[in-house]
Biopython code that builds the backbone (N, CA, C, O; Angstrom):
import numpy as np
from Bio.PDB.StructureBuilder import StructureBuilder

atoms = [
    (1, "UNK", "N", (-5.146, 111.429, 79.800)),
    (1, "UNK", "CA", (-4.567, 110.149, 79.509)),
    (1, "UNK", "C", (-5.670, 109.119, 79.415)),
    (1, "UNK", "O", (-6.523, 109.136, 80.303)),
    (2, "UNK", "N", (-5.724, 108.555, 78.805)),
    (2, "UNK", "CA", (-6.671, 107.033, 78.240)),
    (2, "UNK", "C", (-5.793, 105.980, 77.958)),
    (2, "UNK", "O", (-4.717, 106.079, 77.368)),
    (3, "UNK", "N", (-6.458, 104.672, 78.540)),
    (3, "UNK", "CA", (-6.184, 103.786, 78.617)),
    (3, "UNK", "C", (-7.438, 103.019, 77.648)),
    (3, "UNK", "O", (-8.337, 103.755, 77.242)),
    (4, "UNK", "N", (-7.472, 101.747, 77.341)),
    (4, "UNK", "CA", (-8.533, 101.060, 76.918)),
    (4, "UNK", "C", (-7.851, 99.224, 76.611)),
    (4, "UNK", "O", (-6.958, 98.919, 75.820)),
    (5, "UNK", "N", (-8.572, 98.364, 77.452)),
    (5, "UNK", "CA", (-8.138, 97.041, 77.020)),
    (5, "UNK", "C", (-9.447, 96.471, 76.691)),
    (5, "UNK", "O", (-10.548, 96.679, 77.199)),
    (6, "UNK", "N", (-9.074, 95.681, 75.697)),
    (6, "UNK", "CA", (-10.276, 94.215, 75.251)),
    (6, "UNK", "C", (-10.370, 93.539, 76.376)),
    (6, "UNK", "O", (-11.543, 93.272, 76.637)),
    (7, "UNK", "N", (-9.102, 92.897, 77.662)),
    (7, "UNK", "CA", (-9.345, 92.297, 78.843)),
    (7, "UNK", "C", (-10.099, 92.906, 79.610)),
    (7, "UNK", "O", (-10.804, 92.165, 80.296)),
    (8, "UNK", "N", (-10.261, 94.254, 79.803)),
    (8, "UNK", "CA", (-11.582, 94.699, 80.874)),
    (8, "UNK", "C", (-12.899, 94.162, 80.514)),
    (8, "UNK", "O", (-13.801, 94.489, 81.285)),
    (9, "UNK", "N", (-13.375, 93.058, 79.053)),
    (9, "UNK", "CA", (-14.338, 92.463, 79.263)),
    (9, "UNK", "C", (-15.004, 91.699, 79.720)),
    (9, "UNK", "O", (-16.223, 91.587, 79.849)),
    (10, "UNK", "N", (-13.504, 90.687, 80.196)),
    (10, "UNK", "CA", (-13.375, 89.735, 81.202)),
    (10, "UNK", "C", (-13.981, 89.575, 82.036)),
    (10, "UNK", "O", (-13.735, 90.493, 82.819)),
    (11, "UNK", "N", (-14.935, 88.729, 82.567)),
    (11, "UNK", "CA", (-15.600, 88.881, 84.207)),
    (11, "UNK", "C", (-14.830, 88.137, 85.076)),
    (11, "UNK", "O", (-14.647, 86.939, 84.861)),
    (12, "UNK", "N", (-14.388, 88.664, 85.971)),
    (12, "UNK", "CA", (-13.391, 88.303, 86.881)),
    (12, "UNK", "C", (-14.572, 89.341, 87.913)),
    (12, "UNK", "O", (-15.315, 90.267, 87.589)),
    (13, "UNK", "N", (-14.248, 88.524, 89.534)),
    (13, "UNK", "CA", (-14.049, 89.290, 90.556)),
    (13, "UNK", "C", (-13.734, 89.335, 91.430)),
    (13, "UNK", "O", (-13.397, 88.316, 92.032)),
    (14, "UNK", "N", (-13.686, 90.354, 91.881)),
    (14, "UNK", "CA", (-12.342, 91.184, 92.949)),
    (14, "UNK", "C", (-12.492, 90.059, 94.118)),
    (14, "UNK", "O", (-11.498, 89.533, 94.618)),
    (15, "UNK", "N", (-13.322, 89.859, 94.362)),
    (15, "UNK", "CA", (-12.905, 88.472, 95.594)),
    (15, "UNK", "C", (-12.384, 87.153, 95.200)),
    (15, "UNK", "O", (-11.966, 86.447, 96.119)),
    (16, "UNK", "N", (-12.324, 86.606, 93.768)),
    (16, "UNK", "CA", (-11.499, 85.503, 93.446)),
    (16, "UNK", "C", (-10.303, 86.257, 92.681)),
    (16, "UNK", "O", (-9.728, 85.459, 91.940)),
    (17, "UNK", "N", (-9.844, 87.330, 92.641)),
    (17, "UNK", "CA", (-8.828, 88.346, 91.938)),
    (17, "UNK", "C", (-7.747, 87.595, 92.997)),
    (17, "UNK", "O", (-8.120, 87.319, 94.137)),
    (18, "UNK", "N", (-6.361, 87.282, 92.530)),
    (18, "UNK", "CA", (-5.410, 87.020, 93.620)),
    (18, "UNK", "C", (-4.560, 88.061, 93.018)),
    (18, "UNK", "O", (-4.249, 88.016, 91.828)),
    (19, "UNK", "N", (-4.172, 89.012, 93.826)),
    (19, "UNK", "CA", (-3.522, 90.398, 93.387)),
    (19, "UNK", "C", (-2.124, 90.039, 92.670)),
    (19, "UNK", "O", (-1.612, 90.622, 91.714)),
    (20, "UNK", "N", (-1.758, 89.185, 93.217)),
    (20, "UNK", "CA", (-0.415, 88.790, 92.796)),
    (20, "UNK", "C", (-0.069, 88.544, 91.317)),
    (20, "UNK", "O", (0.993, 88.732, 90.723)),
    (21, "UNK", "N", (-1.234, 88.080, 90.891)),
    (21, "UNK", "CA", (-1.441, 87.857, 89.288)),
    (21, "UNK", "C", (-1.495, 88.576, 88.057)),
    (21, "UNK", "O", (-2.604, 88.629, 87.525)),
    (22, "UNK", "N", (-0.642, 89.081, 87.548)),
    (22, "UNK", "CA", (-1.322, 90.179, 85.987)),
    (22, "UNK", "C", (-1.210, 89.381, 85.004)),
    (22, "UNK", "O", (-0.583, 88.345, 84.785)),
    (23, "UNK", "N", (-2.161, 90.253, 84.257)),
    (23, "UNK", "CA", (-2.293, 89.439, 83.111)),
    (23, "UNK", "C", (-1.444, 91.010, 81.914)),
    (23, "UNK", "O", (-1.457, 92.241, 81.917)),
    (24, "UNK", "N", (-0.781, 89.793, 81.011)),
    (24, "UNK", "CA", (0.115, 91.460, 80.235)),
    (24, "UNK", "C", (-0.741, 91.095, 79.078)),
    (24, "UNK", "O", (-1.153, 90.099, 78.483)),
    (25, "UNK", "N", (-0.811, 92.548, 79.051)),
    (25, "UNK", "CA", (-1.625, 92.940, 78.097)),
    (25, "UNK", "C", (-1.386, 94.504, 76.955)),
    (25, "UNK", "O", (-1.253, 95.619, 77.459)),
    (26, "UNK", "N", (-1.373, 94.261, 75.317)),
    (26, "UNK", "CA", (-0.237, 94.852, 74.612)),
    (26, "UNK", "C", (-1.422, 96.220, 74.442)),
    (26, "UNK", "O", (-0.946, 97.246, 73.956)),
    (27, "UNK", "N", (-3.007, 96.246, 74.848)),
    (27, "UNK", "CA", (-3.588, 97.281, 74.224)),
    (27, "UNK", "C", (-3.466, 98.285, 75.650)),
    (27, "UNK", "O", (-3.233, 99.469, 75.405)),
    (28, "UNK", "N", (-3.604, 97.912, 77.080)),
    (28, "UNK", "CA", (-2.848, 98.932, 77.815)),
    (28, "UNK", "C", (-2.160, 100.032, 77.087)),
    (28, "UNK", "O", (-1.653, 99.947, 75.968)),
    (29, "UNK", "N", (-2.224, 101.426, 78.122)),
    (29, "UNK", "CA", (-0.817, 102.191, 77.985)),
    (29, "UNK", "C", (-0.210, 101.978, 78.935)),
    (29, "UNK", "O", (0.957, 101.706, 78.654)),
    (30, "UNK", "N", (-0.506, 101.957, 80.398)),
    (30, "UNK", "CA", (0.508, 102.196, 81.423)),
    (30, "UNK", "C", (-0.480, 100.764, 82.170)),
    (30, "UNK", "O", (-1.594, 100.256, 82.042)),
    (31, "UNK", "N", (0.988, 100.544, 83.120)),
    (31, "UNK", "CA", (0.496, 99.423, 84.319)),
    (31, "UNK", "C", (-0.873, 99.610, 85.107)),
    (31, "UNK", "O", (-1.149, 100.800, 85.255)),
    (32, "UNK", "N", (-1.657, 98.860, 85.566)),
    (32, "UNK", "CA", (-2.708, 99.522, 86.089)),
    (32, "UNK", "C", (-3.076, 97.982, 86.942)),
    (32, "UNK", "O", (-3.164, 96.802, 86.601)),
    (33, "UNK", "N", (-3.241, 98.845, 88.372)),
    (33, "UNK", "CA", (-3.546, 97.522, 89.672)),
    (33, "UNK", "C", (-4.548, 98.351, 90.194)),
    (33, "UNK", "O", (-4.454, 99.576, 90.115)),
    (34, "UNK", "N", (-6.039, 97.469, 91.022)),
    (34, "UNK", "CA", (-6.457, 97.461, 91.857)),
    (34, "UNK", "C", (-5.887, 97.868, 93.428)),
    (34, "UNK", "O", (-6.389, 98.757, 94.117)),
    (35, "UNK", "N", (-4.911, 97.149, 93.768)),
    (35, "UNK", "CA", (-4.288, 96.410, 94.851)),
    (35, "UNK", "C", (-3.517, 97.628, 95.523)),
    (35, "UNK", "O", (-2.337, 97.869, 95.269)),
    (36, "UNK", "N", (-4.333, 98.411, 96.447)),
    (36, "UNK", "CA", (-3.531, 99.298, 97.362)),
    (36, "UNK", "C", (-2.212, 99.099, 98.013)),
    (36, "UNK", "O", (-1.273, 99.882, 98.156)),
    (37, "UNK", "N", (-2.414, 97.504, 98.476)),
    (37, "UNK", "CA", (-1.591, 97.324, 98.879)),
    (37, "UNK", "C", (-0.231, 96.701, 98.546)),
    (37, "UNK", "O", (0.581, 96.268, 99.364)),
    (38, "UNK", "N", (-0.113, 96.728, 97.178)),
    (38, "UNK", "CA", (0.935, 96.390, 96.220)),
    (38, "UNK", "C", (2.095, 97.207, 96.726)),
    (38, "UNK", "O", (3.201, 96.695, 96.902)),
    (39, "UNK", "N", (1.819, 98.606, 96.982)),
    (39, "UNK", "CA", (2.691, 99.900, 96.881)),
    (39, "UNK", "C", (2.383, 100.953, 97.954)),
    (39, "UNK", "O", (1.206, 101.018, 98.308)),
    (40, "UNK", "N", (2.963, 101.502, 98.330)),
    (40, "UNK", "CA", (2.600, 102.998, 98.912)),
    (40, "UNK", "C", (2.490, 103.698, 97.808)),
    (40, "UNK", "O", (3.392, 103.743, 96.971)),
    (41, "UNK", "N", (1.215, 104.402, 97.682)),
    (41, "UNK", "CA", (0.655, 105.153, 96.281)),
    (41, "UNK", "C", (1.760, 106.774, 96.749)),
    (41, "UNK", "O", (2.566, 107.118, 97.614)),
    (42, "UNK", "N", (1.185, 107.255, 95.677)),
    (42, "UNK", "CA", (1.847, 108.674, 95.454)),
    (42, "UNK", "C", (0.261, 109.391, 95.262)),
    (42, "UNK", "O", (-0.160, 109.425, 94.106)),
    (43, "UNK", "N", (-0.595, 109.943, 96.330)),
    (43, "UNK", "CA", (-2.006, 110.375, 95.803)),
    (43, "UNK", "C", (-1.905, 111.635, 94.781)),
    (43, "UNK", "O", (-1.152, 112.589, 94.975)),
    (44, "UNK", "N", (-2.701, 111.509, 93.758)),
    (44, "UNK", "CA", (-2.856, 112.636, 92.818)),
    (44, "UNK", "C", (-3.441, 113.539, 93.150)),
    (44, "UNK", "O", (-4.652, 113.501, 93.366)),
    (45, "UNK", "N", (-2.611, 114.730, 93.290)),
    (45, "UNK", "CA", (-3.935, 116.274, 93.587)),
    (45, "UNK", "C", (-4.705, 116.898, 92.783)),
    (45, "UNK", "O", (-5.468, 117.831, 93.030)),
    (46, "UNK", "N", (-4.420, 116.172, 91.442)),
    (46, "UNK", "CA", (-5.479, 116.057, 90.373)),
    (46, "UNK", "C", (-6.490, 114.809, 90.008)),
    (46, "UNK", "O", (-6.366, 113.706, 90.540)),
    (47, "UNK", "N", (-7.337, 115.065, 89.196)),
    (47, "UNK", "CA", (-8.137, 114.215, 88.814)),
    (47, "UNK", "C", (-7.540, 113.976, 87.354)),
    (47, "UNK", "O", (-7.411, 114.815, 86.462)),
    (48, "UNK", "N", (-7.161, 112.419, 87.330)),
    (48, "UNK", "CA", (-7.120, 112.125, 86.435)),
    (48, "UNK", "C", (-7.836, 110.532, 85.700)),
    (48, "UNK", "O", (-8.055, 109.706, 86.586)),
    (49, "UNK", "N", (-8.095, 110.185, 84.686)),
    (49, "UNK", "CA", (-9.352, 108.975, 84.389)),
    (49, "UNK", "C", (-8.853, 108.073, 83.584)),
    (49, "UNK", "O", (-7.925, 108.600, 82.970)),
    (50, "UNK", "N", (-9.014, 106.845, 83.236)),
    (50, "UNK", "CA", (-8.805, 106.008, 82.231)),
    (50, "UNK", "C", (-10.204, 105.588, 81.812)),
    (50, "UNK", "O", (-11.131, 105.322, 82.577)),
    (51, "UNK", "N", (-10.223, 105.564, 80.308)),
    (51, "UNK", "CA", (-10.748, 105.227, 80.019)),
    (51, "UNK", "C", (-11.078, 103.565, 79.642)),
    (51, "UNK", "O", (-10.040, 103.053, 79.223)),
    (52, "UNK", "N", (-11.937, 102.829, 79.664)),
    (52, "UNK", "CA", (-11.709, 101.051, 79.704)),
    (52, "UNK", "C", (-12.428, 100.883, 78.441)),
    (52, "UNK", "O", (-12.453, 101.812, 77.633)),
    (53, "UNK", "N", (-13.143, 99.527, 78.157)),
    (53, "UNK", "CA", (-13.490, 99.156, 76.771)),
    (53, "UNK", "C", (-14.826, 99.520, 76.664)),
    (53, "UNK", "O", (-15.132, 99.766, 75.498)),
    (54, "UNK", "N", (-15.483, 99.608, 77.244)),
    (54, "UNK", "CA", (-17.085, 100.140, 77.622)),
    (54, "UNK", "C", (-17.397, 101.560, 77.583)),
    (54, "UNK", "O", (-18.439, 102.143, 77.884)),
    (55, "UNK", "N", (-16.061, 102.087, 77.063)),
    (55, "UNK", "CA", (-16.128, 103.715, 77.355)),
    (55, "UNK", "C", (-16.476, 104.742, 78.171)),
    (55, "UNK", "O", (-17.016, 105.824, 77.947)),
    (56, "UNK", "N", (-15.939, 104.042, 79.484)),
    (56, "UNK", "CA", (-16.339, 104.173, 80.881)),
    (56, "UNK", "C", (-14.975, 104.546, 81.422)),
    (56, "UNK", "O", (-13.979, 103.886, 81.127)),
    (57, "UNK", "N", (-14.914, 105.965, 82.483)),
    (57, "UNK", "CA", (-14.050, 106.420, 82.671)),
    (57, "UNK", "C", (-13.749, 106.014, 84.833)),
    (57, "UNK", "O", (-14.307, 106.175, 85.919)),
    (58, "UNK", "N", (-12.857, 105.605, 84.395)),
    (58, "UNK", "CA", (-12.621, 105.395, 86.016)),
    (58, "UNK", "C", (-11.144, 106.266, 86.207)),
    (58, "UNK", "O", (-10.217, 106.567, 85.456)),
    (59, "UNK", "N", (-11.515, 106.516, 87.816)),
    (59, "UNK", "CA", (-10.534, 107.101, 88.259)),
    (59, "UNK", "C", (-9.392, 106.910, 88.590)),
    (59, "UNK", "O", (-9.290, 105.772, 89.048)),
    (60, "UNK", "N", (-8.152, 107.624, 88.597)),
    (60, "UNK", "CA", (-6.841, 107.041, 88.679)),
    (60, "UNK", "C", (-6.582, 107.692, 90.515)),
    (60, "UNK", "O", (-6.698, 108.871, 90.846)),
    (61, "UNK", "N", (-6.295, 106.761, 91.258)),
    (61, "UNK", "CA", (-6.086, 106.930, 92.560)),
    (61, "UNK", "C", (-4.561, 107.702, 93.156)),
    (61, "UNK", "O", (-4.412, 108.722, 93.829)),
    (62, "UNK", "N", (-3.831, 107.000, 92.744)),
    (62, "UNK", "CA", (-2.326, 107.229, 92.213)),
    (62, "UNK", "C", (-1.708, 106.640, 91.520)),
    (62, "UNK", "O", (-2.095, 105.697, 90.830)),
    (63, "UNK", "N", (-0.155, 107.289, 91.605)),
    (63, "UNK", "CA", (0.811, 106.432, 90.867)),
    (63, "UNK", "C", (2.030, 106.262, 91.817)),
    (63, "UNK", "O", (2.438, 107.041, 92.679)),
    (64, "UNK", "N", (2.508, 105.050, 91.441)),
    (64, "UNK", "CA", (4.176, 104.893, 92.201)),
    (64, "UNK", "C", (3.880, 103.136, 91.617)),
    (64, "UNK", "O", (2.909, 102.731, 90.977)),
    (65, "UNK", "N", (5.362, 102.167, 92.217)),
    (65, "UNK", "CA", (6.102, 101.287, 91.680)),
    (65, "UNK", "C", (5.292, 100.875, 92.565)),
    (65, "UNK", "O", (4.675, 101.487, 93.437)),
    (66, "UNK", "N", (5.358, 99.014, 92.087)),
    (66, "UNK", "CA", (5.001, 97.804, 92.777)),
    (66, "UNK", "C", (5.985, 97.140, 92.579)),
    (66, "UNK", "O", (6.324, 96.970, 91.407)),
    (67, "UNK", "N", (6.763, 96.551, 93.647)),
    (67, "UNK", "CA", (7.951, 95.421, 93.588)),
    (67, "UNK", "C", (7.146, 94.396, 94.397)),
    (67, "UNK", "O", (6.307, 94.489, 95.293)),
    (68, "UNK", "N", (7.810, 93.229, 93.637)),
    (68, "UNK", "CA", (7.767, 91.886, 94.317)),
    (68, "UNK", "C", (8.874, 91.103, 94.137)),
    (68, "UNK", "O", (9.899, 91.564, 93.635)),
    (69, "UNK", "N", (8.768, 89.900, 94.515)),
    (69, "UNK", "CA", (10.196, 88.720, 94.597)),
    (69, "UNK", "C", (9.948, 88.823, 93.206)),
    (69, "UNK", "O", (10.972, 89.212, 92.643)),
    (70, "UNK", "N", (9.049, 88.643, 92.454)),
    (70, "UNK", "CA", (9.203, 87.973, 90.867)),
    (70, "UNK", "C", (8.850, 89.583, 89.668)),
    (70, "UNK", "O", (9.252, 89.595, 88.505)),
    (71, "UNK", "N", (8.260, 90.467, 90.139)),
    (71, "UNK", "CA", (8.195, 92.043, 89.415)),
    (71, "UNK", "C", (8.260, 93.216, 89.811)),
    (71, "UNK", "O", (7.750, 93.453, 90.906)),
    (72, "UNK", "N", (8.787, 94.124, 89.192)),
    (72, "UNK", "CA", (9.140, 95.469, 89.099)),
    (72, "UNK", "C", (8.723, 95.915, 88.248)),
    (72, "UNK", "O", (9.036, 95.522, 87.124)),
    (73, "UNK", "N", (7.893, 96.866, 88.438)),
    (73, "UNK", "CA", (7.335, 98.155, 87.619)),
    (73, "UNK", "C", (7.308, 99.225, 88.170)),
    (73, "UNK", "O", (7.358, 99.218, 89.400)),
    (74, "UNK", "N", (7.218, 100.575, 87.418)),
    (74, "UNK", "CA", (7.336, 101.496, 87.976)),
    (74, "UNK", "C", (6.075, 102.166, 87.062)),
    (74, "UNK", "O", (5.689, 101.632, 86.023)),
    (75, "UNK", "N", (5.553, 103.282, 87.545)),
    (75, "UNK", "CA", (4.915, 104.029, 87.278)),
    (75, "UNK", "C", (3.484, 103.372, 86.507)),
    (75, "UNK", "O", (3.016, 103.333, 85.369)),
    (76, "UNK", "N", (3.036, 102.779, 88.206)),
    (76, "UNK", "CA", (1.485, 101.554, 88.225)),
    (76, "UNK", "C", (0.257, 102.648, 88.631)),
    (76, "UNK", "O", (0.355, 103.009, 89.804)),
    (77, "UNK", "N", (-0.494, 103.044, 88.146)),
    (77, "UNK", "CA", (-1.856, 103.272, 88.052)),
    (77, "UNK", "C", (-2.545, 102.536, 89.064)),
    (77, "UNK", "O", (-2.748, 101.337, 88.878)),
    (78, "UNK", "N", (-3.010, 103.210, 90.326)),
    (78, "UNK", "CA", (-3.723, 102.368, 91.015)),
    (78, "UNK", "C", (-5.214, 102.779, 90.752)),
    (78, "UNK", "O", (-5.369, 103.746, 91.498)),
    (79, "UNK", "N", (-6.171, 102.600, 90.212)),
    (79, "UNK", "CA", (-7.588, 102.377, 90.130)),
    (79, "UNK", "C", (-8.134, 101.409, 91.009)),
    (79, "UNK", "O", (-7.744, 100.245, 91.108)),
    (80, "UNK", "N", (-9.059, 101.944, 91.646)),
    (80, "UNK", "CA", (-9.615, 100.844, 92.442)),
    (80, "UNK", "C", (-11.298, 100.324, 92.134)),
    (80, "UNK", "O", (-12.155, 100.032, 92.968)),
    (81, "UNK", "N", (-11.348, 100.329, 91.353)),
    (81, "UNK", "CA", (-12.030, 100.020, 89.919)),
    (81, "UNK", "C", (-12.095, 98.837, 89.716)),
    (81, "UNK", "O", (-13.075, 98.103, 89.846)),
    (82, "UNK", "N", (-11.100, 98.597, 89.400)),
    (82, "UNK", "CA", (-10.310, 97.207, 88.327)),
    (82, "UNK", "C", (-10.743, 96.028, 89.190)),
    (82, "UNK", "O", (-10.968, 96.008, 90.400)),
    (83, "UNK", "N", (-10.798, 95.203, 88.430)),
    (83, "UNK", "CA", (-10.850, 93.837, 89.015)),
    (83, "UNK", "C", (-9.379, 93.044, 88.764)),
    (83, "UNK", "O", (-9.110, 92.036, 89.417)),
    (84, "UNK", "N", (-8.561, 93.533, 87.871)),
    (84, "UNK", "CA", (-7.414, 92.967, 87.894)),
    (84, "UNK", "C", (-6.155, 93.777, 87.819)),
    (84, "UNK", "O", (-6.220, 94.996, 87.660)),
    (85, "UNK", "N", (-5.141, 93.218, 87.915)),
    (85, "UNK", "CA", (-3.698, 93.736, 87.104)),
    (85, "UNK", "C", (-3.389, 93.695, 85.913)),
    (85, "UNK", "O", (-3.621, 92.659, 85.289)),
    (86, "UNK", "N", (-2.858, 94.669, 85.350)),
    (86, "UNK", "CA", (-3.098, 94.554, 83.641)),
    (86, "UNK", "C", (-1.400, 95.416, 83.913)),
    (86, "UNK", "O", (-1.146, 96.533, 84.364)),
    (87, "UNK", "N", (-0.506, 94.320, 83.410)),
    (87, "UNK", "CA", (0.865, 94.684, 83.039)),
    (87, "UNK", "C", (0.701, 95.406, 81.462)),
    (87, "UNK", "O", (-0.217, 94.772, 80.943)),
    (88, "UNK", "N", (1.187, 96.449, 80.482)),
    (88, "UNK", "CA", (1.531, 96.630, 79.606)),
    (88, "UNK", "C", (2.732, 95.647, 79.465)),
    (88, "UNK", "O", (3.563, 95.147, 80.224)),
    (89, "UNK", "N", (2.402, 95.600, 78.003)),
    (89, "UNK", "CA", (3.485, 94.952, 77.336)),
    (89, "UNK", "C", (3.463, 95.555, 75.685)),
    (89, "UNK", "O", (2.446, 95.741, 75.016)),
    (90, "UNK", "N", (4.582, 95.744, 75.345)),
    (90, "UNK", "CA", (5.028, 96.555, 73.890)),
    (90, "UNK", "C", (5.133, 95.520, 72.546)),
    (90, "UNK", "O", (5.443, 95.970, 71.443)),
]
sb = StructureBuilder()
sb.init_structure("model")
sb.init_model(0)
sb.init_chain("A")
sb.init_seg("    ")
for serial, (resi, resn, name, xyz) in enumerate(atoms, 1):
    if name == "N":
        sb.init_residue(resn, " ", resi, " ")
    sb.init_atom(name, np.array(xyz, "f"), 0.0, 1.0, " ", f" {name:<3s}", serial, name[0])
structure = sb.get_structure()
């Protein structure tokens, strides 16, 4: 599975990142958060990678849903990689 956004060019970082925040974004495939603590992950007993815009493969940690008062998603990519939240959008 590959992923790739134009926003991973962005310099953002993870210490001014407020997790709460995504930015949606239509070149995503799937949801993808930093933020462990969004969710109780589902750990993968495989290795699996996304690829970003630099053609740089980072690792996918798990998967499972992130709810909040204001979103629901299901099936979020946790990379701990990322400097941000990157909602897909279609």
């Amino acid at each position: 599975m590959f992923a790739s956004s134009s926003v991973g060019q962005l310099s953002y970082s993870s210490s001014s990142m407020l997790y709460f925040e995504w930015i949606l974004d239509s070149t995503v495939s799937h949801h993808m958060s930093p933020d462990s603590l969004s969710f109780a992950y589902v750990p993968l007993s495989f290795s699996i990678h996304v690829m970003i815009i630099d053609d740089t493969f980072m690792p996918i940690v798990g998967v499972d849903s992130v709810i909040t008062l204001h979103l629901s998603l299901s099936n979020v990519y946790l990379i701990s990689n990322l400097t941000l939240n990157l909602a897909f959008v279609g």
